[in-house]
C-alpha positions in Angstrom: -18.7 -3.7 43.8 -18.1 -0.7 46.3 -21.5 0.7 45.4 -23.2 -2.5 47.0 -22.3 -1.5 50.0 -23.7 2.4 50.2 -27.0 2.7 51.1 -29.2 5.0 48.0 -30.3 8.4 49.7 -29.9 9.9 46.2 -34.0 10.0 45.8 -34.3 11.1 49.7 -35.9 14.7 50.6 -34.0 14.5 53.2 -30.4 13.0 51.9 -27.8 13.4 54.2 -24.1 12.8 53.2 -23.8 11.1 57.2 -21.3 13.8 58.8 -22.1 15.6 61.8 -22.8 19.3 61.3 -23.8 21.3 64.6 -23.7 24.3 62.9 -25.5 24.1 60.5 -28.2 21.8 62.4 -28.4 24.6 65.2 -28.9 27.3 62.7 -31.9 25.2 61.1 -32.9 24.3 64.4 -33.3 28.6 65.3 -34.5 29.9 62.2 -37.6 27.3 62.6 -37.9 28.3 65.9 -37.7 32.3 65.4 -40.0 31.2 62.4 -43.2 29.2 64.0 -42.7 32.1 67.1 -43.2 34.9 64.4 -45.9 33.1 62.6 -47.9 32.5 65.5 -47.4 35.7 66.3 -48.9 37.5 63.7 -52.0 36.4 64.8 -51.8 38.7 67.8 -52.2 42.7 66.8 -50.9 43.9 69.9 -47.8 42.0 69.7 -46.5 43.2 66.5 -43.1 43.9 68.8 -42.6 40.3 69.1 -43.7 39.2 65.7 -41.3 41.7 63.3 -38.2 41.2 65.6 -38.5 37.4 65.6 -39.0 37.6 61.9 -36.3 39.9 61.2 -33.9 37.4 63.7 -35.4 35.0 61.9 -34.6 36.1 58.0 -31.3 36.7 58.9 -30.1 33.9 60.7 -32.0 31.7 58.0 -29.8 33.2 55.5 -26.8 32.9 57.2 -27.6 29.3 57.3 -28.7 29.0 53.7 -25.2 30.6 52.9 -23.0 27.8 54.6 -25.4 24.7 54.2 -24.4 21.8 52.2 -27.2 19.2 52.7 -30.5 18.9 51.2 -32.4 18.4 54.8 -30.2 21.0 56.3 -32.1 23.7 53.4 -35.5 22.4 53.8 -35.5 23.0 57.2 -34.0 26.6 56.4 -36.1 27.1 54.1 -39.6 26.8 55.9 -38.5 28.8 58.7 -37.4 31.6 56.4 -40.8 31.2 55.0 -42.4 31.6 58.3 -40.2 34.5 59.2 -41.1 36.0 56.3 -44.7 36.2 56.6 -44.5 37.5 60.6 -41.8 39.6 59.9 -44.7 41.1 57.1 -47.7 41.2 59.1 -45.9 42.4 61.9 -44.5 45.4 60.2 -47.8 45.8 59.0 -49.5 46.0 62.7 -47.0 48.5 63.5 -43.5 47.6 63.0 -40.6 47.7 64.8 -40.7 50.7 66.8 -44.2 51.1 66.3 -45.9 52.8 69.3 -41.8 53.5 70.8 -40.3 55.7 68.9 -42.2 58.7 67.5 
């Protein structure tokens, strides 16, 4: 009769097991952030500085948090802002990369 008492989150996008994770909510929380940043971006040609370091920051730190994430809403989250870093870090490297204009 236990199971009367939990509430179903099973068929949730967003299911959450209830603990309190900061890490793992802060990493989310800065990969989306590095993410829209480099996405937006990309938009810019003369900022292509901005847009492949964010995106690089972005990929790794989203991975990191891939690596020690345990909740379904915790990798969505991840997930979309690896996406976004992903596709600044790409046009950005395309504009001129990391060092473009710098080094060389």
């Amino acid at each position: 009769m236990t199971q009367a008492l939990r509430p179903n989150t099973a068929g949730s996008l967003f299911a959450t097991d209830g603990k309190v994770r900061p890490l793992q909510d802060t990493l989310m929380a800065v990969t989306l952030v590095l993410g829209l940043l480099s996405f937006i971006t990309s938009f810019f040609h003369g900022l292509h500085l901005l847009t492949s370091w964010t995106g690089l920051l972005g990929i790794v730190v989203g991975a990191y948090g891939q690596w020690i994430s345990e909740t379904t809403r915790e990798r969505t989250g991840l997930i979309l802002g690896l996406g976004a870093s992903g596709v600044g870090f790409l046009i950005g490297m395309a504009h001129g990369g990391l060092f473009g204009g710098l080094i060389g």
